[in-house]
C-alpha positions in Angstrom: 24.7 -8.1 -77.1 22.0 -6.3 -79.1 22.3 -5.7 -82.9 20.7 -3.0 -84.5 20.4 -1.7 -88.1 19.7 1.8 -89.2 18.2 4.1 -91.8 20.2 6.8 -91.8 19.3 10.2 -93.7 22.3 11.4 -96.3 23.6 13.9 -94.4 23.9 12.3 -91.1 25.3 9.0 -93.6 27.9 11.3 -94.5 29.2 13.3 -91.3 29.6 9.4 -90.2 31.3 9.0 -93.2 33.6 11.9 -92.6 34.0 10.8 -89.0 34.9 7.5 -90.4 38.0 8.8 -92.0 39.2 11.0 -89.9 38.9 9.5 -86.4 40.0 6.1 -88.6 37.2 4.7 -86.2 35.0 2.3 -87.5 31.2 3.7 -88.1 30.3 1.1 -85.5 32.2 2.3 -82.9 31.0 6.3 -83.9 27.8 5.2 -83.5 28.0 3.3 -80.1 30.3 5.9 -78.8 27.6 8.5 -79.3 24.7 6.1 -78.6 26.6 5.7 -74.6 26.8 9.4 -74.6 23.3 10.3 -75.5 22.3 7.6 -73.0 24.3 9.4 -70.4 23.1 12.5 -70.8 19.6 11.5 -71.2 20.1 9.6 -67.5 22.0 13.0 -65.8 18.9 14.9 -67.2 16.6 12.5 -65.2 18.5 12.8 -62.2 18.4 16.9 -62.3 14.6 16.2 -63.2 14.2 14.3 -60.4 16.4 16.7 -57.9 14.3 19.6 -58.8 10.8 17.8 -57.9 13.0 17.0 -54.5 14.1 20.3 -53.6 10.7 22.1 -54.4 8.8 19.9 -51.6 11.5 20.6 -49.3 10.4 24.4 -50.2 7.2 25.7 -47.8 5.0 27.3 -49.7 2.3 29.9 -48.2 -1.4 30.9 -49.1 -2.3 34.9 -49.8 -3.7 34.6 -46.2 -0.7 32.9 -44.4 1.2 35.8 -45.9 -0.8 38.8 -45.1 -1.3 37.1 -41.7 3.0 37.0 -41.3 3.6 40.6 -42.2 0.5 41.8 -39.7 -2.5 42.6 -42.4 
């Protein structure tokens, strides 16, 4: 297990505050909660990233001459 400790700006201090109390979930769990799902997204982003590089070389792709030649100019 990793232990971190943060700066936090005042406002972001207190929406954790007001989280806090009305979740009555400790800041710690808040933080780790959001941490997971920031991490989660982050990796599903990747993934798409990656997909996208995939599905473009599966794509032909012609020259100005290959074309011409195809529609008979």
């Amino acid at each position: 297990m990793i232990k971190v400790e943060l700066k936090l700006p005042k406002k972001l201090e207190q929406h954790l505050n007001y989280l806090e109390a009305v979740s009555k979930q400790p800041k710690e769990f808040i933080v780790r909660e959001a941490l997971i799902q920031y991490i989660e997204d982050m990796e599903d982003i990747q993934k798409l990233s990656v997909l996208s590089v995939l599905e473009k070389k599966k794509t032909k792709t012609y020259t100005t001459k290959e074309l011409n030649k195809q529609i008979g100019l």
